[in-house]
N, CA, C and O atoms as a Maestro MAE file, in Angstrom:
{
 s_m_m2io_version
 :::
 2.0.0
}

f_m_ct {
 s_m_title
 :::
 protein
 m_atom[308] {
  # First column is atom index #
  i_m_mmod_type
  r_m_x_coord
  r_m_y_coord
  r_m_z_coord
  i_m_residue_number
  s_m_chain_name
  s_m_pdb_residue_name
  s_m_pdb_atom_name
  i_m_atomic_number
  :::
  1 25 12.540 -21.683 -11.602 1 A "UNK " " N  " 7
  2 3 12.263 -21.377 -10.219 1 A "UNK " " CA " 6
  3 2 12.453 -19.877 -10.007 1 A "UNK " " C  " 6
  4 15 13.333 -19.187 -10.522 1 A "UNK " " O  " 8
  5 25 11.427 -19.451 -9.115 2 A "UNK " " N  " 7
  6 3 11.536 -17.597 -8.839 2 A "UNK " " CA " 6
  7 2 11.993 -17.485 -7.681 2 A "UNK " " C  " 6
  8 15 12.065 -18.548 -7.063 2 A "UNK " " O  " 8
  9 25 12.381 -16.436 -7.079 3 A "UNK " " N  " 7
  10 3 12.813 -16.158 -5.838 3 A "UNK " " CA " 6
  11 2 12.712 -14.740 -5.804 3 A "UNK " " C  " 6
  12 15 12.779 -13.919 -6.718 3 A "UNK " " O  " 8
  13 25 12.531 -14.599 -4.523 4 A "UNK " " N  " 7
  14 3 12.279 -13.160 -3.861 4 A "UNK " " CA " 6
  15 2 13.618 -12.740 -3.118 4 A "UNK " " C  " 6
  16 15 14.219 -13.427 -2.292 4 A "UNK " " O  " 8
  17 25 13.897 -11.727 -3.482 5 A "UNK " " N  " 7
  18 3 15.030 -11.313 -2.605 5 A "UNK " " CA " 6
  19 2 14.512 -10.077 -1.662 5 A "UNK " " C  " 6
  20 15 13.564 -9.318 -1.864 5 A "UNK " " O  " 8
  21 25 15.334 -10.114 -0.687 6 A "UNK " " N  " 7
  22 3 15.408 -9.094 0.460 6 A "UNK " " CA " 6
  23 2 16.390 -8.196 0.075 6 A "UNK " " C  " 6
  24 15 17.517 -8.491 -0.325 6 A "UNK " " O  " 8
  25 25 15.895 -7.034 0.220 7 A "UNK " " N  " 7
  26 3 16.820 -5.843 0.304 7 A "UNK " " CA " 6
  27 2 15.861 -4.351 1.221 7 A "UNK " " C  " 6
  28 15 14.738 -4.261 1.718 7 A "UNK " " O  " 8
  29 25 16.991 -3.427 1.075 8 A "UNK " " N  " 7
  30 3 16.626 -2.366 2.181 8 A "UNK " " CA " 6
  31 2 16.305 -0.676 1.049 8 A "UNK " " C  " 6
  32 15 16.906 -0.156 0.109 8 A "UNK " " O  " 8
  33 25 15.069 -0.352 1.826 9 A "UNK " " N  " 7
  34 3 14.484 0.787 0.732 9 A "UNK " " CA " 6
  35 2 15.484 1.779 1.134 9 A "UNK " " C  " 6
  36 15 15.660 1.938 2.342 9 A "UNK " " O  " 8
  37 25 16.372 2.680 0.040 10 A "UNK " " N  " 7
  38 3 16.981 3.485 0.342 10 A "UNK " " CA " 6
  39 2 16.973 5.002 -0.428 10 A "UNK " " C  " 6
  40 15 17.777 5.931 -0.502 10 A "UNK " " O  " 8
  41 25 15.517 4.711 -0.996 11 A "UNK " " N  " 7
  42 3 15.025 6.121 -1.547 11 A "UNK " " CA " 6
  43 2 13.814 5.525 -1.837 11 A "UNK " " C  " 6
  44 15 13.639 4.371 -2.229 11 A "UNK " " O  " 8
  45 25 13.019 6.349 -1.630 12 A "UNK " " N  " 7
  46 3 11.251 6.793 -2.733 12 A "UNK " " CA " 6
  47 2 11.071 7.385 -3.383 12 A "UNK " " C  " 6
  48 15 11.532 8.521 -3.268 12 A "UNK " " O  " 8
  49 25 10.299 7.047 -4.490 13 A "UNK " " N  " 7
  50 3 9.716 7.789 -5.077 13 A "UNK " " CA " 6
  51 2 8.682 7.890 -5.564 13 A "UNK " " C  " 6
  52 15 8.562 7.466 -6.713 13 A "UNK " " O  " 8
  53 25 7.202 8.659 -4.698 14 A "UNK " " N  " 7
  54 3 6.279 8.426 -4.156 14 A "UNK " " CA " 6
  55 2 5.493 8.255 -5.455 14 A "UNK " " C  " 6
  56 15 4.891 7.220 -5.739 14 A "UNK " " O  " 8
  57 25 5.552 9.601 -6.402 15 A "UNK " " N  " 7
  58 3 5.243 9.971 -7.592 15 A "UNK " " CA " 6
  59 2 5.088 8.514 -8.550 15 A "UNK " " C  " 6
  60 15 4.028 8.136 -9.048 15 A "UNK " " O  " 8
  61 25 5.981 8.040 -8.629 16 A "UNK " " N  " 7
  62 3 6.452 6.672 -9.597 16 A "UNK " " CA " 6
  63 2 5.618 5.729 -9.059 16 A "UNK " " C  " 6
  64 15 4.804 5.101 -9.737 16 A "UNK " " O  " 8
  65 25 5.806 5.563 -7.627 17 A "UNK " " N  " 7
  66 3 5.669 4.036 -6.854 17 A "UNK " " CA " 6
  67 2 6.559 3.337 -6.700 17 A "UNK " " C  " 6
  68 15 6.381 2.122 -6.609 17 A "UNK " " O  " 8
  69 25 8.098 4.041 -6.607 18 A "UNK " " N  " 7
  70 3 9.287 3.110 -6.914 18 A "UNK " " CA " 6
  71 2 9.807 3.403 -5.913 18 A "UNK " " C  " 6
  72 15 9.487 4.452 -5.353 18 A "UNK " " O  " 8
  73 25 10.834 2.505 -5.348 19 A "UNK " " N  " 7
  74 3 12.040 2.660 -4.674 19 A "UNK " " CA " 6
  75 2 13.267 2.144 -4.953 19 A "UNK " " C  " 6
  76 15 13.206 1.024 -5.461 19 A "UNK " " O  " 8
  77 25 14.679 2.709 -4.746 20 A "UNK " " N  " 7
  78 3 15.634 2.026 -4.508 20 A "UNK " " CA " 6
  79 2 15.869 1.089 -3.496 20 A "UNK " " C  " 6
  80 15 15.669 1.363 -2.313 20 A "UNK " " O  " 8
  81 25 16.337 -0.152 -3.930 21 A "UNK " " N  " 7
  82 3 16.377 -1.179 -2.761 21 A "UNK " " CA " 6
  83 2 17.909 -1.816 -2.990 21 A "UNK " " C  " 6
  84 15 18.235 -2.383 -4.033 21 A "UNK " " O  " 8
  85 25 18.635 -1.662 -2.045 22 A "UNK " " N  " 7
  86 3 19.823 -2.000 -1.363 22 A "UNK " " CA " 6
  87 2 19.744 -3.685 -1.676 22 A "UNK " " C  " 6
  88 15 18.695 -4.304 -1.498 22 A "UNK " " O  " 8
  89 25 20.725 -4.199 -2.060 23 A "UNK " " N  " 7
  90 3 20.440 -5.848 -1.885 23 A "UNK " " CA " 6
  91 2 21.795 -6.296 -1.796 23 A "UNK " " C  " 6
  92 15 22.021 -7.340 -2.407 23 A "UNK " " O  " 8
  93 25 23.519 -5.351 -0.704 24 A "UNK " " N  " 7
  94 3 23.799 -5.143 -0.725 24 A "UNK " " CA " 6
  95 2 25.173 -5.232 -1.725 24 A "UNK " " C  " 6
  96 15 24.908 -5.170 -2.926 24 A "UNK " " O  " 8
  97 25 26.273 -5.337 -1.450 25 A "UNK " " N  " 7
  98 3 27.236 -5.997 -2.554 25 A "UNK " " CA " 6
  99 2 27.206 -4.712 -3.731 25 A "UNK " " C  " 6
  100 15 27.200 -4.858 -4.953 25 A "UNK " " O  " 8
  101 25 27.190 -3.419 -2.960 26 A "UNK " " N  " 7
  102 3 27.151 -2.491 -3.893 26 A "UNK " " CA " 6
  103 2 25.894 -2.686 -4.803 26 A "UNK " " C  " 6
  104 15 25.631 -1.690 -5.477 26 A "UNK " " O  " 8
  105 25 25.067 -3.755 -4.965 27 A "UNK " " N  " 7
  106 3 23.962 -3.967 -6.176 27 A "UNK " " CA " 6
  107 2 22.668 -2.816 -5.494 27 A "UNK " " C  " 6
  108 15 22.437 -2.629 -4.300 27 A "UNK " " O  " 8
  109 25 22.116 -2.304 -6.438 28 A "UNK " " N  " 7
  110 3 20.730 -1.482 -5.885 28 A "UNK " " CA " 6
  111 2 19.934 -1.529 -7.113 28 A "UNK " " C  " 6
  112 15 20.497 -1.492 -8.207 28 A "UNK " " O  " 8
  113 25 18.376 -1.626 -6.980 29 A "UNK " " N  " 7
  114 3 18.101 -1.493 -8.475 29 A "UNK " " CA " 6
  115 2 16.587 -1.074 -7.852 29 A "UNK " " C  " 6
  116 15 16.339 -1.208 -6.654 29 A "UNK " " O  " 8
  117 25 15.775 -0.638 -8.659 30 A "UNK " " N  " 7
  118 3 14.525 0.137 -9.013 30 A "UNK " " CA " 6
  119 2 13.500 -0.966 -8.369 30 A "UNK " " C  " 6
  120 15 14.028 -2.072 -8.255 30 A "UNK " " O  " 8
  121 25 12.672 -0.919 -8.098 31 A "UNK " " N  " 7
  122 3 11.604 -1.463 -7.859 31 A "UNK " " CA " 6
  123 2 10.373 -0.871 -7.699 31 A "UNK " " C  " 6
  124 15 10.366 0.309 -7.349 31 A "UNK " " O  " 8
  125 25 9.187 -1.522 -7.906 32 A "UNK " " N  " 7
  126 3 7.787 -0.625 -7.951 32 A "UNK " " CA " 6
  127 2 7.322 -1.161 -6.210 32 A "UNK " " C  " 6
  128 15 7.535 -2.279 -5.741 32 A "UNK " " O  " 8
  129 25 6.885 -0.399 -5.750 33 A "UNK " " N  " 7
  130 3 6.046 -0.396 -4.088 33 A "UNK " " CA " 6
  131 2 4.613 -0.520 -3.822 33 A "UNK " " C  " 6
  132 15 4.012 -0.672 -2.758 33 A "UNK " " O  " 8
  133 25 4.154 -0.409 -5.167 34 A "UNK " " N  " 7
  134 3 2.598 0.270 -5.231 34 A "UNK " " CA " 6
  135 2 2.066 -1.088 -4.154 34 A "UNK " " C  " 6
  136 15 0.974 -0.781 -3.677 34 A "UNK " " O  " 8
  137 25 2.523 -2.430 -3.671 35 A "UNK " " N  " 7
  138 3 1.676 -3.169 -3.391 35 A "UNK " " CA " 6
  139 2 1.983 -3.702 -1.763 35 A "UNK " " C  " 6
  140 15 1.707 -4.771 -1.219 35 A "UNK " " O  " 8
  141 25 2.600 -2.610 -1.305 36 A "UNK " " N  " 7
  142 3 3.255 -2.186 0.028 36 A "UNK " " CA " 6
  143 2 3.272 -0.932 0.541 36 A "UNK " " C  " 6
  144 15 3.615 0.095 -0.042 36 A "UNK " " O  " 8
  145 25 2.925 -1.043 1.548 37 A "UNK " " N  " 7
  146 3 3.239 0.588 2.220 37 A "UNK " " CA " 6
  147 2 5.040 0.351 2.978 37 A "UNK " " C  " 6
  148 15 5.440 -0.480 3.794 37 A "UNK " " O  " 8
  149 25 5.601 1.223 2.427 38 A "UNK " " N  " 7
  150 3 7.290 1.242 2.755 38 A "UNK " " CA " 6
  151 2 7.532 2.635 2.724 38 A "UNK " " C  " 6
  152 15 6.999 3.466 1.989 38 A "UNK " " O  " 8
  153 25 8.745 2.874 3.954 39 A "UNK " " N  " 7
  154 3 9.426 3.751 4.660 39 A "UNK " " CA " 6
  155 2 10.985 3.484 4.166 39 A "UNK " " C  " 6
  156 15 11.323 2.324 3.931 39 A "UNK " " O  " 8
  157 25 11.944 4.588 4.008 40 A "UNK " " N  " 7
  158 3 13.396 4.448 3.769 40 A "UNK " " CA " 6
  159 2 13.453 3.569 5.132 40 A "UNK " " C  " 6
  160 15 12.687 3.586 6.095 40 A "UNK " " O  " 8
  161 25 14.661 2.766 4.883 41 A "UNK " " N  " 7
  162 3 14.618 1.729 6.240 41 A "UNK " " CA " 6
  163 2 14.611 0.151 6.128 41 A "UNK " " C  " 6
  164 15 15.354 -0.803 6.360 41 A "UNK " " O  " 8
  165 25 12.852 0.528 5.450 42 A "UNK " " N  " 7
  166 3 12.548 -0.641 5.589 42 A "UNK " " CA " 6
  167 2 13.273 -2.002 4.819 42 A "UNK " " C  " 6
  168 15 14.080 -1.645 3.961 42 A "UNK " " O  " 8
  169 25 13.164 -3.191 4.934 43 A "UNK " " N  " 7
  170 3 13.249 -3.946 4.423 43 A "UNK " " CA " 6
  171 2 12.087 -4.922 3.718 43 A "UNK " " C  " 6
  172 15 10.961 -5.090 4.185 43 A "UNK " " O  " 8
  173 25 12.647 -5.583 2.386 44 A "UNK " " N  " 7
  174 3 11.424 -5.923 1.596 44 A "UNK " " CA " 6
  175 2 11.781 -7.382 0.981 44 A "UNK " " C  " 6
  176 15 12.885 -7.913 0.861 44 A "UNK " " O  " 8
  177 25 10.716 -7.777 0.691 45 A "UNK " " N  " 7
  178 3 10.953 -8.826 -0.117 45 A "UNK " " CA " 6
  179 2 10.698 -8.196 -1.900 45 A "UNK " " C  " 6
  180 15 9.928 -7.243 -2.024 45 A "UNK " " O  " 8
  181 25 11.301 -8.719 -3.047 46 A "UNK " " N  " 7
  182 3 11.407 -8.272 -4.200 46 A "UNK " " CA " 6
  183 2 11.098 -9.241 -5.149 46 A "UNK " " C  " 6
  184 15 11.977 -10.031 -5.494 46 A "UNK " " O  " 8
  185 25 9.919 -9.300 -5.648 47 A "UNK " " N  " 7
  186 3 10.248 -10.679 -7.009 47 A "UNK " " CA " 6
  187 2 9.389 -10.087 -8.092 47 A "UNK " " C  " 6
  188 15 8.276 -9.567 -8.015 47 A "UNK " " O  " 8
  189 25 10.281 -10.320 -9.249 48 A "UNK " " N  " 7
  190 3 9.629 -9.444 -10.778 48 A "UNK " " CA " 6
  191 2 9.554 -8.577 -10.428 48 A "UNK " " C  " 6
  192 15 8.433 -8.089 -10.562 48 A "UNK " " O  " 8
  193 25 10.643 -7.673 -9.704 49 A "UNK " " N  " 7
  194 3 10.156 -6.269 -10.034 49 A "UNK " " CA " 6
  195 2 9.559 -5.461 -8.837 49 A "UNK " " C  " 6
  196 15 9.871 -4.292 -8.605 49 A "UNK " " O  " 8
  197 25 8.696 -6.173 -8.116 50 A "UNK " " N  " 7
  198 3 7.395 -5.713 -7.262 50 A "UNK " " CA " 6
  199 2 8.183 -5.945 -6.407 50 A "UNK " " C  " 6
  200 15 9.110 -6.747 -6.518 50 A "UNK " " O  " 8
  201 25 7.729 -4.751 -4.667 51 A "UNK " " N  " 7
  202 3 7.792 -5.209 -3.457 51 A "UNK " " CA " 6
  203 2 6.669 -6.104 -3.152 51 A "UNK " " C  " 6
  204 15 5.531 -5.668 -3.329 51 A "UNK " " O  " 8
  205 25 6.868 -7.507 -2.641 52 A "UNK " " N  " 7
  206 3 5.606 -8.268 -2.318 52 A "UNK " " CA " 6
  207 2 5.447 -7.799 -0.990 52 A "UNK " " C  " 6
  208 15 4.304 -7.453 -0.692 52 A "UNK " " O  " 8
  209 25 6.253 -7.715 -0.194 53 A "UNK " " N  " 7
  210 3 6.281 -7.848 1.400 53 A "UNK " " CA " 6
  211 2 7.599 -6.817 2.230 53 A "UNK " " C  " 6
  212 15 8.546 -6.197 1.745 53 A "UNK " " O  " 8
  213 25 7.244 -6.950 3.310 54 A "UNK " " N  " 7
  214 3 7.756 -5.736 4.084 54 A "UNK " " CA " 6
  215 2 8.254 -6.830 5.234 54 A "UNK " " C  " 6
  216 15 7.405 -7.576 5.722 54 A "UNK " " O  " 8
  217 25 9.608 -6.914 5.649 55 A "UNK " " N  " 7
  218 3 10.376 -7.743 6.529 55 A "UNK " " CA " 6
  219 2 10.684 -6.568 7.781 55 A "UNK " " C  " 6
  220 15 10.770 -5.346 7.664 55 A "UNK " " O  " 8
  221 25 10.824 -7.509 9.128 56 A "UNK " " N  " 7
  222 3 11.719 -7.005 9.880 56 A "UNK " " CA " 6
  223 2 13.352 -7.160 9.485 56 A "UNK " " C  " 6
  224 15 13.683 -7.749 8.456 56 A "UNK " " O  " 8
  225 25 14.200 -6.652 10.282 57 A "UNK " " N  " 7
  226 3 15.209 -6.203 9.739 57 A "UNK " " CA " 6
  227 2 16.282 -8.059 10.393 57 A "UNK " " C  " 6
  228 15 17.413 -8.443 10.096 57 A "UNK " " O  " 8
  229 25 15.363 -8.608 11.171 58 A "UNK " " N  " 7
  230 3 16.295 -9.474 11.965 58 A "UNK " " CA " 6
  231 2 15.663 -10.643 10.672 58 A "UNK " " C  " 6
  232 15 16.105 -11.757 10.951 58 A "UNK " " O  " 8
  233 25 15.002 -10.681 9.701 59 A "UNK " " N  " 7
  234 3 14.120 -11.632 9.206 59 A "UNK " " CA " 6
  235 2 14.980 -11.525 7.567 59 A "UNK " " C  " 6
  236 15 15.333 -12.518 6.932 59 A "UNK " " O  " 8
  237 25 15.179 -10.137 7.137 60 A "UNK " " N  " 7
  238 3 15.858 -9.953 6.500 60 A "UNK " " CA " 6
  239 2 17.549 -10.456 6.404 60 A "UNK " " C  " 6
  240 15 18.238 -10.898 5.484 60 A "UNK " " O  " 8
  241 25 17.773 -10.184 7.642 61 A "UNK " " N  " 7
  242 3 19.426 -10.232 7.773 61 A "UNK " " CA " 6
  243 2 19.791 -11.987 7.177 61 A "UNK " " C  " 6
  244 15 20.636 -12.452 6.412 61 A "UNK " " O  " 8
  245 25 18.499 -12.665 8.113 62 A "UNK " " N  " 7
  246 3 18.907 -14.341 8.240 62 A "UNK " " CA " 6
  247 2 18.552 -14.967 6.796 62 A "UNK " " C  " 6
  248 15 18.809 -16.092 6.367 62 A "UNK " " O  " 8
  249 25 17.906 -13.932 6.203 63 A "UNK " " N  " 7
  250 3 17.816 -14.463 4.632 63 A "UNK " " CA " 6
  251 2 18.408 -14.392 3.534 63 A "UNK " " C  " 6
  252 15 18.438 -15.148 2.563 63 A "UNK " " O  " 8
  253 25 19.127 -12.917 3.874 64 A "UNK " " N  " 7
  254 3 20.054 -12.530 2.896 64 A "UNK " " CA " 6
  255 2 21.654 -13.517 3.192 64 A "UNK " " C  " 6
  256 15 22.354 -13.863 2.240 64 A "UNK " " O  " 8
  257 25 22.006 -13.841 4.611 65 A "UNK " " N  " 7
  258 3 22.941 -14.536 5.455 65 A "UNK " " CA " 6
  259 2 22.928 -16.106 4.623 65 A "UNK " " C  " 6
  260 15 23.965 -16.615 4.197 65 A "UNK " " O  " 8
  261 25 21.561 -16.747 4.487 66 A "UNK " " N  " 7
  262 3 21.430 -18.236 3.407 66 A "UNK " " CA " 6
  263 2 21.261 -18.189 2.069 66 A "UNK " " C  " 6
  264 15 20.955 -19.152 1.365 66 A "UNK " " O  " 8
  265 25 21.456 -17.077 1.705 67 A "UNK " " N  " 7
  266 3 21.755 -16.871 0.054 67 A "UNK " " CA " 6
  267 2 23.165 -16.418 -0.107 67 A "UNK " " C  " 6
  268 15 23.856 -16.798 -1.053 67 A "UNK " " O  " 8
  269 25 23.540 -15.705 0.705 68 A "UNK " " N  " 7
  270 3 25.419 -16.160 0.996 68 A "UNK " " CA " 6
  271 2 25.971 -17.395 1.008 68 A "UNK " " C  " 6
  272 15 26.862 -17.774 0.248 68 A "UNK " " O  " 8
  273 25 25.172 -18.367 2.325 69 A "UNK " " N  " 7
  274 3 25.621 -19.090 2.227 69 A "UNK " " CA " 6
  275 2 25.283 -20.321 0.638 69 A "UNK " " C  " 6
  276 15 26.231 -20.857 0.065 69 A "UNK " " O  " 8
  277 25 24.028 -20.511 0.259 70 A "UNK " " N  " 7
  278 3 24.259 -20.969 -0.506 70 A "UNK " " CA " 6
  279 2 25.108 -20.584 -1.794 70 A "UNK " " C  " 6
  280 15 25.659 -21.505 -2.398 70 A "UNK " " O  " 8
  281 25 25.283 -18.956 -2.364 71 A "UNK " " N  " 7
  282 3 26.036 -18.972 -3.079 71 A "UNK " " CA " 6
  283 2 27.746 -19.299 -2.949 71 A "UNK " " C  " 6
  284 15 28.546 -19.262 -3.884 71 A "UNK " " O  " 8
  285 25 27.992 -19.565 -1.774 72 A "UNK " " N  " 7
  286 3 29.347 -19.808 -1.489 72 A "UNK " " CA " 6
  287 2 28.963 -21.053 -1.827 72 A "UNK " " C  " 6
  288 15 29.410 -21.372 -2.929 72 A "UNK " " O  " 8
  289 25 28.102 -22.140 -1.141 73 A "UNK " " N  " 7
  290 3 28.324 -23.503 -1.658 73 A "UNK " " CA " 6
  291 2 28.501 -23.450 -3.235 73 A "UNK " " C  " 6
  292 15 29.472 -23.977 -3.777 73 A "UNK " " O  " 8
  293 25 27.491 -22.772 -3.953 74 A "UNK " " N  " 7
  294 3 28.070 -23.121 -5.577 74 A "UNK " " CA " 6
  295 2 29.144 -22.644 -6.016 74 A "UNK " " C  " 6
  296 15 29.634 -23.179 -7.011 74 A "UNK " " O  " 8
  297 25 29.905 -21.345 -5.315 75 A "UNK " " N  " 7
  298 3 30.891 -22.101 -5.931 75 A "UNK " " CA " 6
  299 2 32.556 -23.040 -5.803 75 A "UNK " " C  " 6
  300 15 33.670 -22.920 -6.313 75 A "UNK " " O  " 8
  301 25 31.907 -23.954 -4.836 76 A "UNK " " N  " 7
  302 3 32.740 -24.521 -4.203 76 A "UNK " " CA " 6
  303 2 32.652 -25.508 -5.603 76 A "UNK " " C  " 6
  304 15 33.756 -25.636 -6.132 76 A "UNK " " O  " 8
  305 25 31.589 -26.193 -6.263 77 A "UNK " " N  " 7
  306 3 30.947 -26.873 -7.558 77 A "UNK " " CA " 6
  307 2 31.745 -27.178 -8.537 77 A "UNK " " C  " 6
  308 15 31.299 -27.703 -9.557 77 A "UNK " " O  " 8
  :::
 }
 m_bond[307] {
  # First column is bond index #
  i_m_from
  i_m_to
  i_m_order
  :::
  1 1 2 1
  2 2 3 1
  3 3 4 2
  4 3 5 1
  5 5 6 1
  6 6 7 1
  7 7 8 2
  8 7 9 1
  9 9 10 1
  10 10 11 1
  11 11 12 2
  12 11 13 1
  13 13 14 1
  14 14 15 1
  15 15 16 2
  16 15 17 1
  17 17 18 1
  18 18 19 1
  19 19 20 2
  20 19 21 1
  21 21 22 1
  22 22 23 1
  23 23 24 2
  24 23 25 1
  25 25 26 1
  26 26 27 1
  27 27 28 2
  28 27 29 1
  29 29 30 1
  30 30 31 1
  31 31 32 2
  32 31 33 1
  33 33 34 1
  34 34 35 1
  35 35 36 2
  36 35 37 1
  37 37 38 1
  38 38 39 1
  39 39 40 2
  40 39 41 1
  41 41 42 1
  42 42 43 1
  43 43 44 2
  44 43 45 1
  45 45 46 1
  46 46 47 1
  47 47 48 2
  48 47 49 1
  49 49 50 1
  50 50 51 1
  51 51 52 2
  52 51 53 1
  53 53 54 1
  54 54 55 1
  55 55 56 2
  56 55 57 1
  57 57 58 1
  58 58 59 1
  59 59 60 2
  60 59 61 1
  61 61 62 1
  62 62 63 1
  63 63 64 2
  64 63 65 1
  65 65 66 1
  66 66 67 1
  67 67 68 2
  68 67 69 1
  69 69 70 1
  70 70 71 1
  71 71 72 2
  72 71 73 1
  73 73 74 1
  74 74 75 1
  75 75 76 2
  76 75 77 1
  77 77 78 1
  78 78 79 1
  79 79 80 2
  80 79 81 1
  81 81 82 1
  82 82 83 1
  83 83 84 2
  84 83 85 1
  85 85 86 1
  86 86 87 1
  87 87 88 2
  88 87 89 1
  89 89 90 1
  90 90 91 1
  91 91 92 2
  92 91 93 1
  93 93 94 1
  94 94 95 1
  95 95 96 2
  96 95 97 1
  97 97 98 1
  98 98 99 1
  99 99 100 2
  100 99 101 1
  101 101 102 1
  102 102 103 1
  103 103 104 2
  104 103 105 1
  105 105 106 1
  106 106 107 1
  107 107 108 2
  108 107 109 1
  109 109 110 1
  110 110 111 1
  111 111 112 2
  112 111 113 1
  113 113 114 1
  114 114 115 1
  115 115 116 2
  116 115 117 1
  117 117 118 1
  118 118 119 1
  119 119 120 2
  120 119 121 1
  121 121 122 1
  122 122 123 1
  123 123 124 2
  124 123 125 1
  125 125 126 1
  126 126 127 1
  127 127 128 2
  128 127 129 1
  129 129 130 1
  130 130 131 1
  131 131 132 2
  132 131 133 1
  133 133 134 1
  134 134 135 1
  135 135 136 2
  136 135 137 1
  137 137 138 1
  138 138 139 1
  139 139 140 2
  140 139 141 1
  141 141 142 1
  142 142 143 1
  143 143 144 2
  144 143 145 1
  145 145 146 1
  146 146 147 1
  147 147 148 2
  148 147 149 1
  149 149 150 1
  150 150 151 1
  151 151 152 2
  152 151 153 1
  153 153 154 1
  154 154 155 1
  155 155 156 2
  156 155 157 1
  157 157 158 1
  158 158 159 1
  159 159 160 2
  160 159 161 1
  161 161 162 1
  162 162 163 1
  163 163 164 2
  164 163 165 1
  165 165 166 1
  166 166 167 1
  167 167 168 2
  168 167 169 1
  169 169 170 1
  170 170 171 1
  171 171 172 2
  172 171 173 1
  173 173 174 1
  174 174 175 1
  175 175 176 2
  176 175 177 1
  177 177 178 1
  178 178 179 1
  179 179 180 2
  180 179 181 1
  181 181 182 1
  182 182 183 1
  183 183 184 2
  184 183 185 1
  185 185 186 1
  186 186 187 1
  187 187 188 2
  188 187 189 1
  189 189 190 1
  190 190 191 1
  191 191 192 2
  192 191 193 1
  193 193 194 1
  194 194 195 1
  195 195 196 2
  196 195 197 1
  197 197 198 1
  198 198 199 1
  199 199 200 2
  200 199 201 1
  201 201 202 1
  202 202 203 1
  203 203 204 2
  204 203 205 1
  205 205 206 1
  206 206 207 1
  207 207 208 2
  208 207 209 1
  209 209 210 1
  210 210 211 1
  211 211 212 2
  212 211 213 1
  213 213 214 1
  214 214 215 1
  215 215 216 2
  216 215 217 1
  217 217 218 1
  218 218 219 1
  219 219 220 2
  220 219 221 1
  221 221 222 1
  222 222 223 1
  223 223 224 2
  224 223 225 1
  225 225 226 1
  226 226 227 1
  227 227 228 2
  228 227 229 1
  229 229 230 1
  230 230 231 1
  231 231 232 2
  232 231 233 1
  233 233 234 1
  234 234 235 1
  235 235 236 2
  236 235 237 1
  237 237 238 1
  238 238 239 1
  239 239 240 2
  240 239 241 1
  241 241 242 1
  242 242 243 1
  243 243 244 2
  244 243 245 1
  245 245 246 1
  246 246 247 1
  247 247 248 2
  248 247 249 1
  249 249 250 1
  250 250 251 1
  251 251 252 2
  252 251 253 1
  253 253 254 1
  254 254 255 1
  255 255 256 2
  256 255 257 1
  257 257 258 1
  258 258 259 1
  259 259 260 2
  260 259 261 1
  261 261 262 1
  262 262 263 1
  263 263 264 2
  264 263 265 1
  265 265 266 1
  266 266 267 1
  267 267 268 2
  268 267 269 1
  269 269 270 1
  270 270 271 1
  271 271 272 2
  272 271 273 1
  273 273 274 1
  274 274 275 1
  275 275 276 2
  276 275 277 1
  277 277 278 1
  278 278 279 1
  279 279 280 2
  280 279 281 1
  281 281 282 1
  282 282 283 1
  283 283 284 2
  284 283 285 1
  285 285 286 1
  286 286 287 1
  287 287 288 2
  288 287 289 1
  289 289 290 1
  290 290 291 1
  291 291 292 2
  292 291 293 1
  293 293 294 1
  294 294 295 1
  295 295 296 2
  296 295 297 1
  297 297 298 1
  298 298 299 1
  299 299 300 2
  300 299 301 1
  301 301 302 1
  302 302 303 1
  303 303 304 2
  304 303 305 1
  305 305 306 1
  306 306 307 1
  307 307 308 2
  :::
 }
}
């Protein structure tokens, strides 16, 4: 199973097509943009690598909020 995560662009780099994306928990990692237009700010969806999609920030919050919560359920397990 794949999943897309949400995180927040916190650098460009226009040259590349990459950005840093926030996914918070101290984690940040590289990603390519080429298939989005994105602003520092924004928020994204992330899978393999790629930005697929560009979130509002209230759409983001409630998604990243049920991957908390489910990772707390596992490890209750």
């Amino acid at each position: 199973m794949c999943l897309a995560i949400p995180g927040k662009i916190v650098e460009i780099d226009t040259k590349k097509q990459s950005a840093t994306v926030d996914y918070g928990g101290g984690t940040k990692r590289k990603a390519n943009v080429s298939l989005v237009a994105v602003k520092i700010g924004d928020y994204v969806l992330v899978h393999a690598g790629f930005a697929i999609q560009v979130l509002d920030e209230k759409e983001a919050q409630e998604t990243l909020a049920l991957f908390r919560e489910m990772l707390s359920l596992q490890e209750d397990v």
